[in-house]
N, CA, C and O atoms as a DFTB+ gen file, in Angstrom:
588 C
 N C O
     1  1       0.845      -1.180       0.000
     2  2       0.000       0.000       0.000
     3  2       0.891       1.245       0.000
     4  3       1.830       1.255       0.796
     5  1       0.737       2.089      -0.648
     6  2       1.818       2.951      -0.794
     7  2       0.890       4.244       0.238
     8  3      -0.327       4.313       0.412
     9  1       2.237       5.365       0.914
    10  2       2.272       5.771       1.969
    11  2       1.178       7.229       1.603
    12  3       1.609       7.884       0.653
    13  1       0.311       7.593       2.016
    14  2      -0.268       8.686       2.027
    15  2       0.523       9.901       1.542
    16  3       0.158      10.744       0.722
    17  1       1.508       9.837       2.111
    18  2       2.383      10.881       1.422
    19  2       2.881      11.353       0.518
    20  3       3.123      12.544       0.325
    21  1       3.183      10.054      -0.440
    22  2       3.546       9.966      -1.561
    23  2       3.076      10.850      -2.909
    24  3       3.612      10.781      -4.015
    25  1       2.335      11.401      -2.666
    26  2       1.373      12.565      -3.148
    27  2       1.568      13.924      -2.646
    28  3       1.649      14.984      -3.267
    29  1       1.636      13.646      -1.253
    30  2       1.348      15.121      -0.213
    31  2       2.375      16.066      -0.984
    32  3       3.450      15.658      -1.424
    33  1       1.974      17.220      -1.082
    34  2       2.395      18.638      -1.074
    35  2       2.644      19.468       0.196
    36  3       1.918      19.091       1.116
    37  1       3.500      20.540       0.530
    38  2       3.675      21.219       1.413
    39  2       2.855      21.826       1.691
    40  3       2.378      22.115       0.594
    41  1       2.029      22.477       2.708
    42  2       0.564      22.999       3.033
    43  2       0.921      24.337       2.229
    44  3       2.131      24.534       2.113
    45  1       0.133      25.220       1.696
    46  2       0.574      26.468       0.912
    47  2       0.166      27.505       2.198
    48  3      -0.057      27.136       3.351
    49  1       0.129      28.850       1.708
    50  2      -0.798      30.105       2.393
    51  2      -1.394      29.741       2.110
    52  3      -1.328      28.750       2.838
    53  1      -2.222      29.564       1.497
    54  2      -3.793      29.256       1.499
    55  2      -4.419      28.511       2.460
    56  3      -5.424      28.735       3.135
    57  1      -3.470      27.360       2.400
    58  2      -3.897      25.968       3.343
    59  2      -3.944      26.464       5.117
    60  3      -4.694      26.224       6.063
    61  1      -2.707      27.262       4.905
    62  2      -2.541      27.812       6.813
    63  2      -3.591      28.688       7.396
    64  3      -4.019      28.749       8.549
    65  1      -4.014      29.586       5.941
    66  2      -4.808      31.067       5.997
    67  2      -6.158      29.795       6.284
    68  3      -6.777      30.156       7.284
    69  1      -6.597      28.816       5.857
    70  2      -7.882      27.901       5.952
    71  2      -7.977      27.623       7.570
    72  3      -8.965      27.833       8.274
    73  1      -6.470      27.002       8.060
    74  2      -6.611      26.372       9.383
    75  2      -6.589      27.485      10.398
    76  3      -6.770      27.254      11.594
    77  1      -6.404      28.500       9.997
    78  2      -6.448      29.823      10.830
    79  2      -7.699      30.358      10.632
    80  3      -8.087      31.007      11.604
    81  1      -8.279      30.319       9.928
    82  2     -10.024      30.895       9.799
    83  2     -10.630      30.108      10.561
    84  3     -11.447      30.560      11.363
    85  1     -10.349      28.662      10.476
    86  2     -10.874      27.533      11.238
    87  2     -10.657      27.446      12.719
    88  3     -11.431      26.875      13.487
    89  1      -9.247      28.216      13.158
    90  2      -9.263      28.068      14.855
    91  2      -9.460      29.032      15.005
    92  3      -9.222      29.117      16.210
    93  1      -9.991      30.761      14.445
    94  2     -10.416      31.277      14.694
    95  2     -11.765      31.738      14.966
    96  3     -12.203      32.654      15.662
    97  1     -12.321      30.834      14.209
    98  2     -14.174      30.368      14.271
    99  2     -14.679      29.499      15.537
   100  3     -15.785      29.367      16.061
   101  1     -13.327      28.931      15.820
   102  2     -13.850      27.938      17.176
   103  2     -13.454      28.479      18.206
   104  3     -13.546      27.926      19.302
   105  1     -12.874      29.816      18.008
   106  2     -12.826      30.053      19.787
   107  2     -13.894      30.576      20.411
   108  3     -14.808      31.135      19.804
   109  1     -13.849      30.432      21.634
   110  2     -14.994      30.401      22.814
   111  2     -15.925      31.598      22.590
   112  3     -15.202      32.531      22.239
   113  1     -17.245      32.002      22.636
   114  2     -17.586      33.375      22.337
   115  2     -17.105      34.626      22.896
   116  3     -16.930      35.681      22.286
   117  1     -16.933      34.414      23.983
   118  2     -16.485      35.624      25.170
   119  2     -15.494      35.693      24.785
   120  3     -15.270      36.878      25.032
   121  1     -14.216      35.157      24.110
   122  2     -12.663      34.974      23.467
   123  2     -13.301      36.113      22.352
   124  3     -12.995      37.302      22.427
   125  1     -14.248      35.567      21.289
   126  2     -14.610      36.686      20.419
   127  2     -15.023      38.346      20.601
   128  3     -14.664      39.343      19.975
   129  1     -15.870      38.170      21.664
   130  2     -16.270      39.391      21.881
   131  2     -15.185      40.419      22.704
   132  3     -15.447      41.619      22.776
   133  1     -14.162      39.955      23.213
   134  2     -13.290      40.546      23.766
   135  2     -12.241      41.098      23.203
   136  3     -11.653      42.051      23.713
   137  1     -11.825      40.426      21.834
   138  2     -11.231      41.340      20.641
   139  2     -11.582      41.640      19.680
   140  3     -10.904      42.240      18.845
   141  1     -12.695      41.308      19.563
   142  2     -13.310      41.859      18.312
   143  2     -13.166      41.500      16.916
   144  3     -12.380      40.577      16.700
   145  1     -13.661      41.943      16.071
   146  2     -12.591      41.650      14.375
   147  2     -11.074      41.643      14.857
   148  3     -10.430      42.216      15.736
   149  1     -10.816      40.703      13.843
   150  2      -9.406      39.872      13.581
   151  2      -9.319      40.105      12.262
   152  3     -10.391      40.074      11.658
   153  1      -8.275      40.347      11.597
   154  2      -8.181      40.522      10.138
   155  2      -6.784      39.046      10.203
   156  3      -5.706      39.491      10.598
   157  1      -6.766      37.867       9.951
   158  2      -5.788      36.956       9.570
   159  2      -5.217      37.183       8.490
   160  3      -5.826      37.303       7.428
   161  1      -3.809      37.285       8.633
   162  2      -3.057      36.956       7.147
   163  2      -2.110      35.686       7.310
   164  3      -1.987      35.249       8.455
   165  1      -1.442      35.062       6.291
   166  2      -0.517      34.896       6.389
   167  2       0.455      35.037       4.818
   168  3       0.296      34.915       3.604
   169  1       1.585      35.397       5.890
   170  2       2.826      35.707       5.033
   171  2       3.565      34.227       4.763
   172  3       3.299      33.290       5.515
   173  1       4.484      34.065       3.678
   174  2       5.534      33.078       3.457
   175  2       6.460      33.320       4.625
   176  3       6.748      32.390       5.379
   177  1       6.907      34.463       4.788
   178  2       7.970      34.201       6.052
   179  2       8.647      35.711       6.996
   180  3       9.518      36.357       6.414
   181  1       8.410      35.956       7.734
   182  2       9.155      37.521       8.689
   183  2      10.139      37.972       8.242
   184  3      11.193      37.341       8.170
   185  1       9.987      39.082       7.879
   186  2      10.921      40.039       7.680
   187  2      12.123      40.313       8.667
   188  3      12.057      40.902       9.746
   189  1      13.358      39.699       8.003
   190  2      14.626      39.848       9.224
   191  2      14.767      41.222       9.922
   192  3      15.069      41.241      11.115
   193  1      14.497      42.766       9.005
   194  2      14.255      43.545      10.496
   195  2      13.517      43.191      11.258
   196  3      13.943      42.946      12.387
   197  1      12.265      43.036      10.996
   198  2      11.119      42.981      12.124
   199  2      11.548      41.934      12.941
   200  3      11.334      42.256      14.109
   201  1      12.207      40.504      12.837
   202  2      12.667      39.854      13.585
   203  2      13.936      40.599      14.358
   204  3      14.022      40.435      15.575
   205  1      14.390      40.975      14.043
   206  2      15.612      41.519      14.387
   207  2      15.332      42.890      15.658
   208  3      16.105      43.185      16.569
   209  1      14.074      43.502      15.355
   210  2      13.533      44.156      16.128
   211  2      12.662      43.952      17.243
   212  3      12.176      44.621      18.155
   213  1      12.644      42.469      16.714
   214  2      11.773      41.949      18.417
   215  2      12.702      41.314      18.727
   216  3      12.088      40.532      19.454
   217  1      13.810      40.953      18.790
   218  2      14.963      40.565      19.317
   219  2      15.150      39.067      18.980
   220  3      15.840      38.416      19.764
   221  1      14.687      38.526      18.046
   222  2      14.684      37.202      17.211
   223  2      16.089      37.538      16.828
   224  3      16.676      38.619      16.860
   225  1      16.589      36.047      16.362
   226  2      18.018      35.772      15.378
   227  2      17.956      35.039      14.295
   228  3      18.945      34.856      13.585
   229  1      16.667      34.487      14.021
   230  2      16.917      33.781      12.578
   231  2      15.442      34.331      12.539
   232  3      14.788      34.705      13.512
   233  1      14.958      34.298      10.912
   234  2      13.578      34.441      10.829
   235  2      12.544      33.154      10.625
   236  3      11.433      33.202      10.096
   237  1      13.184      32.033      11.167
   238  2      12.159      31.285      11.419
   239  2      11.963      31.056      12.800
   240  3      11.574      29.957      13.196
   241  1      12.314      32.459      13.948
   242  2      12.202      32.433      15.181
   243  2      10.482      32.960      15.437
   244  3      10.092      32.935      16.604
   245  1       9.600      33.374      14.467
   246  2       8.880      34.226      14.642
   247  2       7.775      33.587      13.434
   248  3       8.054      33.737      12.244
   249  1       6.257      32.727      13.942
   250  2       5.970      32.178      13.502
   251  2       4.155      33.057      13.351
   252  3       3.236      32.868      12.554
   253  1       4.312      34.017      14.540
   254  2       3.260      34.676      14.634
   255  2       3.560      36.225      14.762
   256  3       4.634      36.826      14.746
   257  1       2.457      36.605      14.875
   258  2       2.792      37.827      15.579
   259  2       1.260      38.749      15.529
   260  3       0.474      38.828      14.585
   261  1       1.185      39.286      16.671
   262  2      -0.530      40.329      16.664
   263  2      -0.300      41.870      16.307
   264  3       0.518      42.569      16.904
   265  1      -1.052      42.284      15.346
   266  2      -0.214      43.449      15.041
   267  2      -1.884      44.527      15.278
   268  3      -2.950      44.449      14.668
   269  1      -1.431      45.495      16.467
   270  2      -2.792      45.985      16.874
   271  2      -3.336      47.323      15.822
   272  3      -2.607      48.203      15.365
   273  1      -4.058      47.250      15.718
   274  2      -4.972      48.550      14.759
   275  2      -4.116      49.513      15.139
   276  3      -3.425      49.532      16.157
   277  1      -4.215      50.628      13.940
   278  2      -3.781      51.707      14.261
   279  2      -2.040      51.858      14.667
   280  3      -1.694      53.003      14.957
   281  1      -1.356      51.176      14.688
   282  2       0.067      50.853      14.705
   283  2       0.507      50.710      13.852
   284  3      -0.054      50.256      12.854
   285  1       2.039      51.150      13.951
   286  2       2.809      50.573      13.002
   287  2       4.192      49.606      13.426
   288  3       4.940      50.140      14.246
   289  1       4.505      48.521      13.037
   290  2       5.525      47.498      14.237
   291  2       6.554      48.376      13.864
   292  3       6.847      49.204      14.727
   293  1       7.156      48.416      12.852
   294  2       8.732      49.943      12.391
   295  2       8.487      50.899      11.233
   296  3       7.339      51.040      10.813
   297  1       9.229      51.382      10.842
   298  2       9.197      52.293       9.867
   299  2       9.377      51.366       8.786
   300  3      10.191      50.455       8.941
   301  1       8.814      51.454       7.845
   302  2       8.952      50.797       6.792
   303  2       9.073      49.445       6.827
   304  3       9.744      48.675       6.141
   305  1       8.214      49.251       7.860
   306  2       8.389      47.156       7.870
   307  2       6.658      47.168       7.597
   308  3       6.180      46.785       6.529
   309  1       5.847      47.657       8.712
   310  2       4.297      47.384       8.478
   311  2       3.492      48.598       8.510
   312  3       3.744      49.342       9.458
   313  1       2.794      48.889       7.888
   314  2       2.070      50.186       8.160
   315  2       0.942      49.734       8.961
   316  3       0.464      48.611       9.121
   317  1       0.584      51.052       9.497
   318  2      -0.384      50.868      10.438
   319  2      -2.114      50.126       9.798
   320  3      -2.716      50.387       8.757
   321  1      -2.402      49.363      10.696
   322  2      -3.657      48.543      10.014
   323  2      -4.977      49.261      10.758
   324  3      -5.074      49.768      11.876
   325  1      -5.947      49.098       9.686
   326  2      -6.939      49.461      10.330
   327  2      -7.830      48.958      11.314
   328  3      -8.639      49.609      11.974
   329  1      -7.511      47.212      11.366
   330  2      -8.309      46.382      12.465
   331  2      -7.005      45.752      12.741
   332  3      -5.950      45.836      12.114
   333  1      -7.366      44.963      14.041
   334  2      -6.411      44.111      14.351
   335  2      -6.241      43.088      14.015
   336  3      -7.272      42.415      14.000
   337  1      -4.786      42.269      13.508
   338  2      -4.646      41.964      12.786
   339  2      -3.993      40.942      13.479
   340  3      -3.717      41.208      14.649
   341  1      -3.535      39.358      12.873
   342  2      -2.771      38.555      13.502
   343  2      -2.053      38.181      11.971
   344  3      -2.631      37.902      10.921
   345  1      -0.793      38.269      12.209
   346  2      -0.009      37.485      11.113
   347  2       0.855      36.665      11.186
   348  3       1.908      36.791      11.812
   349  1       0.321      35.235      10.213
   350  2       1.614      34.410      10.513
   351  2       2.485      34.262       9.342
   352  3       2.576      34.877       8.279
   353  1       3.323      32.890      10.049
   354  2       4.507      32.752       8.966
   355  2       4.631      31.677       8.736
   356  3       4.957      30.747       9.474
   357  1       4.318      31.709       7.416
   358  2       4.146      29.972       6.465
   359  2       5.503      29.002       6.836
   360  3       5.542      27.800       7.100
   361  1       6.488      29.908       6.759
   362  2       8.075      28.503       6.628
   363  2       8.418      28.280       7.919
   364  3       9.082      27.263       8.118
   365  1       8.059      29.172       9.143
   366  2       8.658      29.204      10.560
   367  2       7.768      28.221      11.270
   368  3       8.071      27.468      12.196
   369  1       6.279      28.415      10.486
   370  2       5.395      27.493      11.033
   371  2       5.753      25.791      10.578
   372  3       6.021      24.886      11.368
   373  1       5.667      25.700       9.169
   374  2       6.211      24.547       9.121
   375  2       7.594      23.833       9.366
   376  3       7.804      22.630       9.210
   377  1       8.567      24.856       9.809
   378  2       9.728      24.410      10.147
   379  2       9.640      23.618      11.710
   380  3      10.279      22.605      11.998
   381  1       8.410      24.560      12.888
   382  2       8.509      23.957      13.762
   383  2       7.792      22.607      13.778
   384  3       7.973      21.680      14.568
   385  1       6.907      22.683      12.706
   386  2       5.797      21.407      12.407
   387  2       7.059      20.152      12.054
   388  3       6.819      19.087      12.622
   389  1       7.831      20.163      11.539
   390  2       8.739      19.029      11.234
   391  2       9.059      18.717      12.372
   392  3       8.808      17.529      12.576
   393  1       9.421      19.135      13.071
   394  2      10.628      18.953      14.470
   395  2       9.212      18.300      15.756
   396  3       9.305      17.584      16.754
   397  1       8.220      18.864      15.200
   398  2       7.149      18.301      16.519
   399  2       6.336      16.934      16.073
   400  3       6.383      16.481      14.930
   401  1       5.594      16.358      17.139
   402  2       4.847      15.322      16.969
   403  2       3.277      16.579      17.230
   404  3       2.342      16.034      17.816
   405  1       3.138      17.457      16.997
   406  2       2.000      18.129      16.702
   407  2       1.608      17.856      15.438
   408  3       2.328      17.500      14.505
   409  1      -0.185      18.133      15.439
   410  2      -0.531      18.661      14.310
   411  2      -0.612      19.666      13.763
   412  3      -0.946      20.595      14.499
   413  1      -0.354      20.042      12.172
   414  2      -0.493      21.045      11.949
   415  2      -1.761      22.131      12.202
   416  3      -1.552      23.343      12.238
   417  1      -3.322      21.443      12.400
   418  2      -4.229      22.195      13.112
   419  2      -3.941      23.148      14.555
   420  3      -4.062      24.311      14.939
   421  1      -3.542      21.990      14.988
   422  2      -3.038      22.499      16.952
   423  2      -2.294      23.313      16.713
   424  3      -2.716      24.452      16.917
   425  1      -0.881      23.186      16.188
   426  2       0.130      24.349      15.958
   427  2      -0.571      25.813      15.975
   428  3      -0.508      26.656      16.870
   429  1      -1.287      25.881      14.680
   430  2      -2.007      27.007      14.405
   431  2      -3.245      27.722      15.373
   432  3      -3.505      28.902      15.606
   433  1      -3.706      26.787      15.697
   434  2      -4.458      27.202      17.111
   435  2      -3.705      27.665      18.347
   436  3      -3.955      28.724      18.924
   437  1      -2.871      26.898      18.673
   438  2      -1.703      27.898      19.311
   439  2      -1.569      28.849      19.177
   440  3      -1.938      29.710      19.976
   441  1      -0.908      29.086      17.971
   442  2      -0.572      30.473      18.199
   443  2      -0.966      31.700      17.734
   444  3      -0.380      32.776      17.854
   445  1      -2.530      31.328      16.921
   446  2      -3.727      32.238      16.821
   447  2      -4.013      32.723      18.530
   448  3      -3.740      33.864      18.903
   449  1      -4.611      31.644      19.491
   450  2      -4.795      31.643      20.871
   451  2      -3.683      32.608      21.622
   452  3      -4.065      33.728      21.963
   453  1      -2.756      32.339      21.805
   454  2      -1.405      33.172      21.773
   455  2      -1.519      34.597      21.536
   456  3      -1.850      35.597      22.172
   457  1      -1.202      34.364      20.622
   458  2      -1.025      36.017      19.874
   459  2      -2.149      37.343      20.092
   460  3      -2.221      38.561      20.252
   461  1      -2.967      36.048      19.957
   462  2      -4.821      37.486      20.805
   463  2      -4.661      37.021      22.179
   464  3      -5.117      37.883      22.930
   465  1      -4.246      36.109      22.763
   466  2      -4.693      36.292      24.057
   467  2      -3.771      37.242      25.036
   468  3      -4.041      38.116      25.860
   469  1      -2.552      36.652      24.549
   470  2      -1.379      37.415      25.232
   471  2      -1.359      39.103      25.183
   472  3      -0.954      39.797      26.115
   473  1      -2.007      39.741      23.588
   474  2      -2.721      41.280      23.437
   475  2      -3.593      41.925      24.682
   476  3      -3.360      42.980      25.272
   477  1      -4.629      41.017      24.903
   478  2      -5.561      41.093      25.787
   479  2      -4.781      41.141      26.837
   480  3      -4.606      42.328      27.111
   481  1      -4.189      40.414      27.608
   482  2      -3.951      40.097      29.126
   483  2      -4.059      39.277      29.682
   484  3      -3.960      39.345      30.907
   485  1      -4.375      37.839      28.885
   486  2      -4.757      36.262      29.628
   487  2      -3.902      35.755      29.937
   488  3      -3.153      35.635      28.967
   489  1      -3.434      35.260      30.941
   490  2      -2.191      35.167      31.791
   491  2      -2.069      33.042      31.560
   492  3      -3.164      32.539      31.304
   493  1      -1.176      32.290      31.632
   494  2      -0.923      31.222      31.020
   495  2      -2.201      30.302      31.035
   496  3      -2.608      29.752      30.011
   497  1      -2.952      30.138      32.557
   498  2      -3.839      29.440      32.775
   499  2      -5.542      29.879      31.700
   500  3      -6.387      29.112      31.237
   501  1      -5.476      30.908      31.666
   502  2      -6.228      31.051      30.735
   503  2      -6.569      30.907      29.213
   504  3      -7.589      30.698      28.555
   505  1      -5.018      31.152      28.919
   506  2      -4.536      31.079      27.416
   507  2      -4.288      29.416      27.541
   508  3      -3.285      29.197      26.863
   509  1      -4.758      28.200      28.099
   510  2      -3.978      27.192      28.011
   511  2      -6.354      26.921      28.143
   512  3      -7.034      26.359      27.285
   513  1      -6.645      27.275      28.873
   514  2      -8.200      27.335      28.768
   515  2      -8.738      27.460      27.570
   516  3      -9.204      26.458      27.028
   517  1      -8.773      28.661      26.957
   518  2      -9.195      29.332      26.100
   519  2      -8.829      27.808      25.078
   520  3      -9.793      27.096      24.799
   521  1      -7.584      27.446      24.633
   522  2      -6.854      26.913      23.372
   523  2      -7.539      25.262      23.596
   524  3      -7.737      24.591      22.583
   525  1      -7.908      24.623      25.118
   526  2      -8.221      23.662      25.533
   527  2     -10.290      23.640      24.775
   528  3     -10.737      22.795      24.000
   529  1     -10.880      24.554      25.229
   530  2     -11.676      24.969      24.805
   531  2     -12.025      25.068      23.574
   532  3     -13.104      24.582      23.233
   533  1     -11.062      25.821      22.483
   534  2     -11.002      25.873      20.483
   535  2     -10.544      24.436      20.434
   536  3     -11.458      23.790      19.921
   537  1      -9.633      23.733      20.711
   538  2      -9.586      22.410      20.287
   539  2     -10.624      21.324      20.488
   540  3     -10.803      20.381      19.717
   541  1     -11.241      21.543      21.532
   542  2     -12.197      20.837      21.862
   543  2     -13.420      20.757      21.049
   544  3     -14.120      19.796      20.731
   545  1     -13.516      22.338      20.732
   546  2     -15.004      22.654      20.031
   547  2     -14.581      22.397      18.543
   548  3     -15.349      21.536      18.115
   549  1     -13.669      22.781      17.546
   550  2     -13.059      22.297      16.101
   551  2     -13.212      20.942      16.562
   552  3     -14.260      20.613      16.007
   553  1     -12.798      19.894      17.272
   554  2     -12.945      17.991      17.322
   555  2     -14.448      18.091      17.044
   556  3     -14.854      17.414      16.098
   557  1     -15.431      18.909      17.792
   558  2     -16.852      18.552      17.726
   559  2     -17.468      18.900      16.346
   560  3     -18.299      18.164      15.814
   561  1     -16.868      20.461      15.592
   562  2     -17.370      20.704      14.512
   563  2     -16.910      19.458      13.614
   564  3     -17.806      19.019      12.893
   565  1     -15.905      18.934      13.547
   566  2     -14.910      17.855      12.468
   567  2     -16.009      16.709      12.508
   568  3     -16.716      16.239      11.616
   569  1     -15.895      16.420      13.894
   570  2     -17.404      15.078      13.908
   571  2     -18.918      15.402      13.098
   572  3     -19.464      14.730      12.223
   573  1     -19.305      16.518      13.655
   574  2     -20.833      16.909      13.041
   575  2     -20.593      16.908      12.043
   576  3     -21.397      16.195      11.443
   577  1     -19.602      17.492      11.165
   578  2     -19.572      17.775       9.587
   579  2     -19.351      16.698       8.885
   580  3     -19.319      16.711       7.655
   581  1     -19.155      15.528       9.690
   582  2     -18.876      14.160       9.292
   583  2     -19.881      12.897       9.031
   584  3     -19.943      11.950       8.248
   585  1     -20.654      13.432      10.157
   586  2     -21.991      12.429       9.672
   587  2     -22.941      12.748       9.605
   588  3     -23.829      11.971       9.254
């Protein structure tokens, strides 16, 4: 039987920008209403200033990042956005995806969960709630949509 893989392709932006709409739809309501619109992107990979400016050393140190309305992260790296925004990074993400026994869903729920919660002020036990909570509820949507 030949291996599932044998086919597989590398997940694209598209594919990450999907699983990020997806753990962003399953978080808890009160998680929603507390930040409001989210504008998701994702990028192929961080810009070595901007890494370099959050005190990263390689740019696959930096797999996320929340970038709040109305800001700008440097001069000439991001202009200021009009909603808040979470952006990730396609190669940093899958670089850590090789090295883990995670899935690539969970990964991304991570550090969607992460990146807004840590904005807000949810201190570990919560942000470990909150992410316990989106995984839980995405397993239940995956089942319903199944039979």
């Amino acid at each position: 039987m030949a291996s599932p893989w044998a086919s597989a392709v590398s997940p694209t932006i598209q594919d990450i920008g999907k699983l990020a709409e997806q753990a962003y739809s399953a978080l808890p309501e009160n998680f929603h209403a507390m930040c409001g619109d989210i504008l998701i992107r994702v990028e192929e990979i961080a810009d070595a200033e901007l890494v370099e400016f959050l005190g990263g050393s390689s740019t696959y140190d930096l797999m996320g990042l929340f970038h709040p309305a109305g800001e700008s992260l440097i001069d000439n790296i991001e202009e200021a956005m009009e909603t808040h925004a979470v952006v990730l990074f396609r190669r940093a993400i899958l670089d850590y995806w090789a090295d883990s026994d995670e899935t690539l869903g969970n990964i991304v729920t991570h550090i969607i969960v992460q990146e807004i919660g840590r904005q807000f002020g949810l201190n570990e036990d919560q942000l470990e709630q909150v992410e316990t909570a989106t995984l839980e509820g995405a397993a239940r949507d995956a089942t319903s949509m199944m039979q």
